[in-house]
C-alpha positions as CSV (number, residue, x, y, z in Angstrom):
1,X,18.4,7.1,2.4
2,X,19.6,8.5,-1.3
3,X,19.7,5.2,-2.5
4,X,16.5,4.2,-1.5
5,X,15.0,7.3,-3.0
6,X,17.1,6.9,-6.0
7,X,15.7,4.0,-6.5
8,X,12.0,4.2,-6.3
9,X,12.3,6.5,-9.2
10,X,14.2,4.3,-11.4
11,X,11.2,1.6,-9.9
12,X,8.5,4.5,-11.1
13,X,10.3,5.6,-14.4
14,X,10.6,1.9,-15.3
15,X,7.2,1.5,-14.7
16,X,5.8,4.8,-16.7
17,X,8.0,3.7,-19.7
18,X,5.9,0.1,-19.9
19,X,2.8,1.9,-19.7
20,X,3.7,3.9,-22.6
């Protein structure tokens, strides 16, 4: 599903901006 997809980036971006 797009959604689903959609929002396992926001999960991986999320997670990429806290480890900067």
């Amino acid at each position: 599903m797009v959604l689903c997809l959609l929002w396992n980036v926001v999960a991986v971006t999320g997670a990429w901006i806290r480890g900067e």
